[in-house]
C-alpha positions as CSV (number, residue, x, y, z in Angstrom):
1,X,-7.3,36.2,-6.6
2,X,-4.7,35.5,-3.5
3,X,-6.1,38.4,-1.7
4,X,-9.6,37.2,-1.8
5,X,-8.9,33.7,-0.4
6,X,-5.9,34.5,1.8
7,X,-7.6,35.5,5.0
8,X,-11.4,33.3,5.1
9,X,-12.4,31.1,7.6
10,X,-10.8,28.2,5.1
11,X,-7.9,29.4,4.2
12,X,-6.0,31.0,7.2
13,X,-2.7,33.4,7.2
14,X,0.3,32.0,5.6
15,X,3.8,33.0,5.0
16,X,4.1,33.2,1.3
17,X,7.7,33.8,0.2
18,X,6.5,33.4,-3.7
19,X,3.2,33.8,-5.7
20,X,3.7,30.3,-6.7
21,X,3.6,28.6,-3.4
22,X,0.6,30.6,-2.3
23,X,-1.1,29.8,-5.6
24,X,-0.2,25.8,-4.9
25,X,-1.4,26.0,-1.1
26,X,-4.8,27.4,-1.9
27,X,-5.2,25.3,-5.1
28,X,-4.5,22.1,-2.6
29,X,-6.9,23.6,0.0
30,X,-10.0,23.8,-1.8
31,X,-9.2,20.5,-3.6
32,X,-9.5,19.3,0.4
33,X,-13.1,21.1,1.0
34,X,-14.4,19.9,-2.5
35,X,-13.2,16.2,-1.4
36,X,-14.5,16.9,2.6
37,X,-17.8,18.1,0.6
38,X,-18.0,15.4,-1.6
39,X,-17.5,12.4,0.8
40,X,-21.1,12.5,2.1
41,X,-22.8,12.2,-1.3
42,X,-20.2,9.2,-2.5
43,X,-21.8,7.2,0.5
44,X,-24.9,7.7,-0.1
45,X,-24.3,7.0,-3.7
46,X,-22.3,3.4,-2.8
47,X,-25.3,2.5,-0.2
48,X,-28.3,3.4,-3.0
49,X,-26.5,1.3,-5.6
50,X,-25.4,-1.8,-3.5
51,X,-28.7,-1.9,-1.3
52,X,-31.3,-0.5,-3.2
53,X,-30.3,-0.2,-7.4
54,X,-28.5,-3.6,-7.7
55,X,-30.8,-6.0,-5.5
56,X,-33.5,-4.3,-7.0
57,X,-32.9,-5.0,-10.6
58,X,-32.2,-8.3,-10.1
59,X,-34.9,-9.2,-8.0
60,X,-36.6,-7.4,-11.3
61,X,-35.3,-9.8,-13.7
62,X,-35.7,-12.6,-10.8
63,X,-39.6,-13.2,-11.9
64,X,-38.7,-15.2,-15.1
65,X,-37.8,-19.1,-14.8
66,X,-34.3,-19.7,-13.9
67,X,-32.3,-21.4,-17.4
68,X,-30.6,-24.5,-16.1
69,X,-28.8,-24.5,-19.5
70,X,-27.5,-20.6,-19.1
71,X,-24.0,-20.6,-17.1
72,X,-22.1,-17.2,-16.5
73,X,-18.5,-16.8,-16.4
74,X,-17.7,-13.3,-14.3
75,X,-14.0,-11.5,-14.8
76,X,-13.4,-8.8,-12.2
77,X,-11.1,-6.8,-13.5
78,X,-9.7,-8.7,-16.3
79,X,-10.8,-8.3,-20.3
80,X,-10.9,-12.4,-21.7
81,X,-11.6,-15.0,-19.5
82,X,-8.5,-16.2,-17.5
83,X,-6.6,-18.5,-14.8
84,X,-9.3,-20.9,-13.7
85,X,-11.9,-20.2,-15.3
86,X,-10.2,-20.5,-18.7
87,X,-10.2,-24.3,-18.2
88,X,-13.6,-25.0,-17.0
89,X,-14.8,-22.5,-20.1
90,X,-13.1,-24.5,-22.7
91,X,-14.4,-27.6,-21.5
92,X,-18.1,-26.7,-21.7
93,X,-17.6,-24.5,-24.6
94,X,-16.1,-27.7,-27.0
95,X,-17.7,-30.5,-25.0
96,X,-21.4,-29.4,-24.1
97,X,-24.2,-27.7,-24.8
98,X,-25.0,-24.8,-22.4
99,X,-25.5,-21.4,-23.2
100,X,-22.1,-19.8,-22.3
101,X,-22.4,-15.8,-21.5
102,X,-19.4,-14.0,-20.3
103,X,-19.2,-10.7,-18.0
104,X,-16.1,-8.4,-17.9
105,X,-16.6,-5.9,-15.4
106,X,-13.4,-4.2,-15.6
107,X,-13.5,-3.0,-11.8
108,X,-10.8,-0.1,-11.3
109,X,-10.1,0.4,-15.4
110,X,-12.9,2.0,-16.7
111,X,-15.1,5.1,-15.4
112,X,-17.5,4.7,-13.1
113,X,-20.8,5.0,-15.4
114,X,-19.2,2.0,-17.9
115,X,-18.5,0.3,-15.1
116,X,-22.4,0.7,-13.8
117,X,-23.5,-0.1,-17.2
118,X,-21.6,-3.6,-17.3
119,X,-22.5,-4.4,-14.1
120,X,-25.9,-4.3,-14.3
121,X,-26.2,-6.0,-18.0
122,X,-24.3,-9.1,-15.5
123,X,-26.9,-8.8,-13.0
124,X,-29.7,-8.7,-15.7
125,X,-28.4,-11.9,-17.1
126,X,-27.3,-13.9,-13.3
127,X,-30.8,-13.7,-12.6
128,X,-32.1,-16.5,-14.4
129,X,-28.6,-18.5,-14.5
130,X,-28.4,-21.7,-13.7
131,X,-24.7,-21.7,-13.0
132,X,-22.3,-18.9,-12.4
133,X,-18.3,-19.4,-12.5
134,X,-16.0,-16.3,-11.2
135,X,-12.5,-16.1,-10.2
136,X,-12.5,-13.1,-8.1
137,X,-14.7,-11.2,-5.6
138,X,-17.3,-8.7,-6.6
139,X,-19.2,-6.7,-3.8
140,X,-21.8,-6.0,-6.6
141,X,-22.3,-9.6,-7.4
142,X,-22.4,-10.5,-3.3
143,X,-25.0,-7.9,-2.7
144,X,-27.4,-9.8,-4.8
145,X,-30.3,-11.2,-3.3
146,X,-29.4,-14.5,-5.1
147,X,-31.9,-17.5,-5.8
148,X,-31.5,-20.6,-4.4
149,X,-31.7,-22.1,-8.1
150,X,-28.5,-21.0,-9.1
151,X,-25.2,-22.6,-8.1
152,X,-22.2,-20.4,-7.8
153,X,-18.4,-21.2,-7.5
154,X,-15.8,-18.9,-7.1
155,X,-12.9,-20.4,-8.8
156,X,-10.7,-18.2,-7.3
157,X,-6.9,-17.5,-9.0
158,X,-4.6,-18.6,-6.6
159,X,-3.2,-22.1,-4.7
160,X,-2.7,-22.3,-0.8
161,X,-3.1,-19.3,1.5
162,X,-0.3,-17.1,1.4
163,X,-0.6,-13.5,2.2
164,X,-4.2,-12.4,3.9
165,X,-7.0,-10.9,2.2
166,X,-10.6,-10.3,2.5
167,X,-11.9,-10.7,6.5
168,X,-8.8,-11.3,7.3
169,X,-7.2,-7.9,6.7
170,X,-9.8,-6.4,8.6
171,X,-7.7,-4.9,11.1
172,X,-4.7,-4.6,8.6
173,X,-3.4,-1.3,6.5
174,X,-4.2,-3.3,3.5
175,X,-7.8,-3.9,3.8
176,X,-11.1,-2.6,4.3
177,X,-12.4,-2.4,8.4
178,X,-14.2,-4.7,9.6
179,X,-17.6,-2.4,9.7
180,X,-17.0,-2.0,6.2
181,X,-16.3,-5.2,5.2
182,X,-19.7,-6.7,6.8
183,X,-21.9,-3.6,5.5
184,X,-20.3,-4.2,1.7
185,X,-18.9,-7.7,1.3
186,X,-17.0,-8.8,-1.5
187,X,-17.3,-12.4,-1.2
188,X,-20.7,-13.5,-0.6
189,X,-23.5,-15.6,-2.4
190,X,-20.9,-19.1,-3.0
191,X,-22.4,-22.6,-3.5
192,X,-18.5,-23.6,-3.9
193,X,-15.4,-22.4,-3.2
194,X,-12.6,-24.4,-5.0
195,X,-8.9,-24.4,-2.9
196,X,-5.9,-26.3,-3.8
197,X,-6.0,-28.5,-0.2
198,X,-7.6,-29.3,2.5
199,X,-4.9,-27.5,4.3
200,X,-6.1,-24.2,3.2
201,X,-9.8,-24.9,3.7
202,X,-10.1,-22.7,7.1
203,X,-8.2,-19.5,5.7
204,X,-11.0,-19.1,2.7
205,X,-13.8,-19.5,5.5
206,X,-11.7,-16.8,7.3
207,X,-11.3,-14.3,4.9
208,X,-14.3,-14.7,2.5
209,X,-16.7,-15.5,5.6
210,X,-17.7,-18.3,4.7
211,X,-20.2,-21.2,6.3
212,X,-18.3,-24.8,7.3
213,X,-18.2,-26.9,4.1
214,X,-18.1,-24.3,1.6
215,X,-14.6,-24.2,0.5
216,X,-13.9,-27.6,-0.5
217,X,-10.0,-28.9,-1.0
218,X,-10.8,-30.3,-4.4
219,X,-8.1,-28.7,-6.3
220,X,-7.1,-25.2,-8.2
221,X,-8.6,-25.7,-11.9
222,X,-5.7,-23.7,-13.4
223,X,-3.2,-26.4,-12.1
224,X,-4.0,-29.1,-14.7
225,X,-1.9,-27.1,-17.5
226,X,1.3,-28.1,-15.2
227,X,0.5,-31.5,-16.0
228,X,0.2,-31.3,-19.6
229,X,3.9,-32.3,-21.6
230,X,2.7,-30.2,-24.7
231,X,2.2,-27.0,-22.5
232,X,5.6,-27.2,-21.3
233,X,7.0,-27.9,-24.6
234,X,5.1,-25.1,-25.7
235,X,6.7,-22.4,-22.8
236,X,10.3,-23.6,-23.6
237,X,9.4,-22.7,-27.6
238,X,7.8,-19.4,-26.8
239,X,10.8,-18.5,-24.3
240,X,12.8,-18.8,-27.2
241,X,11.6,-16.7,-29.7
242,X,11.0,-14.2,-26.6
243,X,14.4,-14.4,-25.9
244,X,16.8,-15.8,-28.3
245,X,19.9,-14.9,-26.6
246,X,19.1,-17.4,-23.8
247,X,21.3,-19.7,-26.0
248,X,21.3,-22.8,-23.4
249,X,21.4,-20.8,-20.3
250,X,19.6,-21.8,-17.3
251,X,16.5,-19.8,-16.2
252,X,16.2,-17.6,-13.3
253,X,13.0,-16.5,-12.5
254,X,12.3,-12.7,-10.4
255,X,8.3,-13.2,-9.9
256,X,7.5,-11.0,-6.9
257,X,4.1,-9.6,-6.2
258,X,3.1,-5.8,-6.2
259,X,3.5,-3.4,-3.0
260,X,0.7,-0.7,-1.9
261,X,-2.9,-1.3,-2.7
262,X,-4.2,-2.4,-6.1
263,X,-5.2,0.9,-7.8
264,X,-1.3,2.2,-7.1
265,X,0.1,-0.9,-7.4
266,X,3.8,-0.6,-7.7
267,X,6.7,-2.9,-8.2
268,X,9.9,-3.9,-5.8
269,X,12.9,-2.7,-7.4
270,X,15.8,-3.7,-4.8
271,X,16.7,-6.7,-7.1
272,X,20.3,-5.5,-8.8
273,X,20.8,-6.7,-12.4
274,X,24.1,-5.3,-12.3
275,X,25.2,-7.7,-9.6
276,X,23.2,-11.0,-11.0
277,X,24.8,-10.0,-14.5
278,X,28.4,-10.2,-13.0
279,X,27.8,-13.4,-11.1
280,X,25.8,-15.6,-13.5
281,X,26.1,-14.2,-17.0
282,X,27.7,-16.8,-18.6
283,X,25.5,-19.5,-16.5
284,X,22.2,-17.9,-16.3
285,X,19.3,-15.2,-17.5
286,X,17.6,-13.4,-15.4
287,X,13.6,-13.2,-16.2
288,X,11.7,-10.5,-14.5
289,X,7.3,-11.0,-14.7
290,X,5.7,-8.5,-12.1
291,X,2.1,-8.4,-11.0
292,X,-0.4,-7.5,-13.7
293,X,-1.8,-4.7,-11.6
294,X,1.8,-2.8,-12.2
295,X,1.4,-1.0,-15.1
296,X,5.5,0.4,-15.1
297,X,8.4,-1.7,-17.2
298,X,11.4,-2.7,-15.1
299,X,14.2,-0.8,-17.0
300,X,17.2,-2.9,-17.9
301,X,20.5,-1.1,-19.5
302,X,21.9,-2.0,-22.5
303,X,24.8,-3.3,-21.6
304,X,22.1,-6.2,-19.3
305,X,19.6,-6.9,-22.7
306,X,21.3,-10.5,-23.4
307,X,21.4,-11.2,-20.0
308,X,18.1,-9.9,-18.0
309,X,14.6,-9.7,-20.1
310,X,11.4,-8.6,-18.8
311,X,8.3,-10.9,-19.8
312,X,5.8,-9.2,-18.4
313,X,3.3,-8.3,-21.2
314,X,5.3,-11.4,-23.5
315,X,4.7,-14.3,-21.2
316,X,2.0,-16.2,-18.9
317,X,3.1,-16.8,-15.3
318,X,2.5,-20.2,-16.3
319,X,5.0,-20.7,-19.0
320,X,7.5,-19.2,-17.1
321,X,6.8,-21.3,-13.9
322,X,7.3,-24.3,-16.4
323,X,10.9,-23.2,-18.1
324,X,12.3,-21.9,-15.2
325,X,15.3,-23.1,-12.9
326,X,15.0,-21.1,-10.0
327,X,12.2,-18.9,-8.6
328,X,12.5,-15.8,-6.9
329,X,10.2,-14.3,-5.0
330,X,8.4,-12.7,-2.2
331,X,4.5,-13.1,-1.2
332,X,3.4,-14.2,-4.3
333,X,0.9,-17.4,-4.3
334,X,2.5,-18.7,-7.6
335,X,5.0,-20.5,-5.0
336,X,2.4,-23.0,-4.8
337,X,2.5,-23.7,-8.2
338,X,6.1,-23.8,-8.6
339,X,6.1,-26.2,-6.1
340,X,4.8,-29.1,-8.3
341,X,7.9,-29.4,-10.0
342,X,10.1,-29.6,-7.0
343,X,12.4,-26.9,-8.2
344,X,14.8,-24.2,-6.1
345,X,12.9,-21.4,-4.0
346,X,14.1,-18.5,-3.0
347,X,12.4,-15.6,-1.0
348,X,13.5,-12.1,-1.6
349,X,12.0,-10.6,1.4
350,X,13.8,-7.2,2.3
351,X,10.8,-5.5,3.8
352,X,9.1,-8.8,5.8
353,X,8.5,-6.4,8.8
354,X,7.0,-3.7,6.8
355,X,5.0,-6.9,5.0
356,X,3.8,-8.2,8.3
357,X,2.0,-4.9,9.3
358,X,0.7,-3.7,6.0
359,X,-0.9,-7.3,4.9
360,X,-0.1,-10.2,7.4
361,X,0.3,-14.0,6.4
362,X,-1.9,-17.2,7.4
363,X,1.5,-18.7,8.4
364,X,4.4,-17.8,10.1
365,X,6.5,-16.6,7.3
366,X,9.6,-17.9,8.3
367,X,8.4,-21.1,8.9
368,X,6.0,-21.8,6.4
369,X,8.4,-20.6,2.9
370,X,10.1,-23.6,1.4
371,X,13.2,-22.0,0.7
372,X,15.8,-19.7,2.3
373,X,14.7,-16.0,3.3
374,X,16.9,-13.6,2.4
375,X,17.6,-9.6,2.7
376,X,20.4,-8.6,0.1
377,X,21.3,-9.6,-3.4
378,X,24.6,-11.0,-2.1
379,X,23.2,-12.9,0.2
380,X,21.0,-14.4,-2.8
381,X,24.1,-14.4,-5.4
382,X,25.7,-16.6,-2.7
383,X,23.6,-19.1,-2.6
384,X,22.3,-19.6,-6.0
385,X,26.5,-20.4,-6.8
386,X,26.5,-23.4,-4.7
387,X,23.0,-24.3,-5.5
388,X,23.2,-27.7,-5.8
389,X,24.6,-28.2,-2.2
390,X,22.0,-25.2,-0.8
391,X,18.9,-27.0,-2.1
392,X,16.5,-28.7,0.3
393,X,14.5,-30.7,-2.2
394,X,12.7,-32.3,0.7
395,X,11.5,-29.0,1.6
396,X,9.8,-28.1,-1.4
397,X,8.0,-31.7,-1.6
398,X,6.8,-31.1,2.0
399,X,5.2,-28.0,1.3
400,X,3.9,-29.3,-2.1
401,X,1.7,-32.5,-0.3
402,X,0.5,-30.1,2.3
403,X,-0.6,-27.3,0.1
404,X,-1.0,-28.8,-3.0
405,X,-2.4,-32.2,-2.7
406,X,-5.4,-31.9,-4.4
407,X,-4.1,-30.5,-7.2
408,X,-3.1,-33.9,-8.7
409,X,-4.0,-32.7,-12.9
410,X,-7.2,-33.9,-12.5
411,X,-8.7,-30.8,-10.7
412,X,-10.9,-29.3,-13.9
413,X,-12.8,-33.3,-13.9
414,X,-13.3,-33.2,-10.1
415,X,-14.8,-29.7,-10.1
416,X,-17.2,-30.6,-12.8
417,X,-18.4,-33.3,-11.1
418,X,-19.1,-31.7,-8.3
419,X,-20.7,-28.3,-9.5
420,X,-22.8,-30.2,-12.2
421,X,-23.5,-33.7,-11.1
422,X,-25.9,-36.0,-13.3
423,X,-26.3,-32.5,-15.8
424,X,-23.1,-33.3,-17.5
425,X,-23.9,-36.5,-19.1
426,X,-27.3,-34.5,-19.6
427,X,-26.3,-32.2,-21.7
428,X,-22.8,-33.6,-23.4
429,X,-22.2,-33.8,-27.1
């Protein structure tokens, strides 16, 4: 078999010192020409489906009389409705009576035809909806040729404007190009788009390409459950039975957000437990929760398990934002969040550089953090000992009424309001 591909115009002469390695180079080879053969008919295939199959079969179901009763909730990627959305569902659902339907598309977890088939029983429902909620981008939903009837607002799952997506990683590692990005948008079609400030208004129009006046500073739905006593009661319970060897310790939190791009998604691992154990075991635990894109465990020792958990799969961000003493992190939005309670920051950021030209930030990084960069675990150890004198609290409340100002625990109410108008006394129980 080597002898026959060893010497065509695809695979030229090579110095084989072993079967094996020949074997390996020509298996790698032709996995390059069936990829460099492939390419063409995987754009044709995106550009049938996005400008002709989807826009098509909704314009299809478009004929029938749009159902100012029917709202759609739209998950990305996720299987049960969740962050912002969760709170505006629960509302209608127990309080009025619309139809409710729900759409998980599962983007990047199932196979390609499943995926077709759930996104097209979505766009075979949106097309007479009255209302759709989502809390992420879909560049099948934007390439709808929506009707004016139906009111759309993206939710979206994060406060502020941290690290850059959509438009604005155009000319970034991380994103799409630009080209790209205009030909197959993934945020498009918004009546709404809710944001945690006014502050932040101009870096949604940037990256989701908005017009003036569509992102509206009205708050981040998901923030009311900070304001509720009985959900914080709740996350000191659950951290409990999570971890019972807490026993009165103080709570550090490691919260950083993934590295690479989202199908590969991997987590940091330059925090040393080792080091935090010998420093703070008596005082402290040390809580790791890592992106839910990252599919790997962080592996603890034995000799760490009463001092270091990971609470990943057995705890919301959310909980842990409300138990915890200190934050660790990196470029992770949930620094907004944290920020309501006026608690210690601090920003792990060992590979800003690296960070800078892979995915960029909407502020200077150094000035905008509310809490001390740092490069090394000792550098972090020493200043979590003195904490108490380290902590600018004035800081964190500075960057909370700039960012976060709107979201005041009244944020689900406001965006009712303004999505539904007079409906909602319309149609309440």
């Amino acid at each position: 078999m080597l002898e026959r591909f060893k010497h065509t115009k695809y695979f030229p002469k090579i110095k084989e010192t072993t079967p094996y390695k020949a074997i390996r180079f020509v298996y790698y080879r032709t996995r390059r020409i069936i990829k460099k053969i492939k390419k063409p008919f995987a754009k044709f295939y995106k550009f049938y489906m996005f400008k002709v199959k989807y826009p098509s079969l909704y314009k299809k179901y478009a004929k029938k009389p749009v159902d100012e009763k029917k709202i759609i909730f739209i998950e990305g990627r996720m299987t049960h409705i969740t962050n912002s959305s969760e709170y505006i569902y629960n509302e209608l659902k127990n309080n009025y009576n619309f139809k409710i339907h729900t759409h998980f598309l599962q983007m990047g977890f199932v196979k390609r035809k499943e995926y077709r088939v759930l996104c097209e029983d979505m766009i075979k429902d949106v097309a007479t909806a009255g209302y759709v909620f989502m809390n992420d981008a879909s560049n099948v939903f934007a390439c709808l040729p929506l009707r004016k009837e139906t009111v759309v607002t993206q939710l979206w799952h994060g406060c502020g404007a941290f690290k850059k997506f959509g438009m604005s990683t155009a000319d970034l590692i991380f994103g799409d190009n630009r080209k790209t990005q205009e030909k197959y948008p993934y945020h498009k079609n918004y009546t709404y788009v809710t944001v945690s400030a006014p502050e932040v208004e101009w870096a949604y129009t940037e990256a989701m390409n908005l017009k003036e006046g569509v992102a509206i500073g009205i708050g981040i739905s998901r923030s009311d459950f900070f304001y509720d006593k009985k959900n914080i009661e709740n996350a000191r319970i659950n951290m409990d039975k999570v971890f019972p060897q807490r026993k009165g310790r103080k709570i550090i939190l490691y919260a950083p957000t993934f590295r690479g791009r989202v199908a590969k998604a991997k987590m940091p691992d330059e925090l040393d437990i080792a080091k935090f154990y010998e420093a703070f075991k008596d005082e402290y635990i040390l809580v790791f929760k890592h992106h839910p894109f990252i599919k790997s465990k962080v592996l603890i020792e034995d000799e760490y398990k009463d001092f270091a958990v990971d609470c990943t799969e057995s705890m919301s961000i959310d909980d842990l934002i409300c138990v915890s003493d200190i934050c660790i992190s990196d470029y992770s939005s949930l620094v907004f969040e944290y920020s309501l309670f006026e608690r210690p920051m601090l920003f792990f950021a060992y590979d800003l550089d690296n960070y800078y030209d892979w995915r960029g930030f909407y502020y200077d990084y150094k000035d905008f953090v509310p809490g001390p960069i740092h490069y090394t675990n000792e550098e972090m150890i020493d200043y979590i000992k003195d904490i108490d004198k380290n902590f600018d609290k004035q800081k964190v409340k500075d960057f909370r009424d700039k960012f976060m100002c709107a979201c005041d625990g009244h944020a689900t109410e406001k965006i009712m309001k303004m999505v539904f108008k007079d409906k909602l006394e319309k149609y309440k129980r």
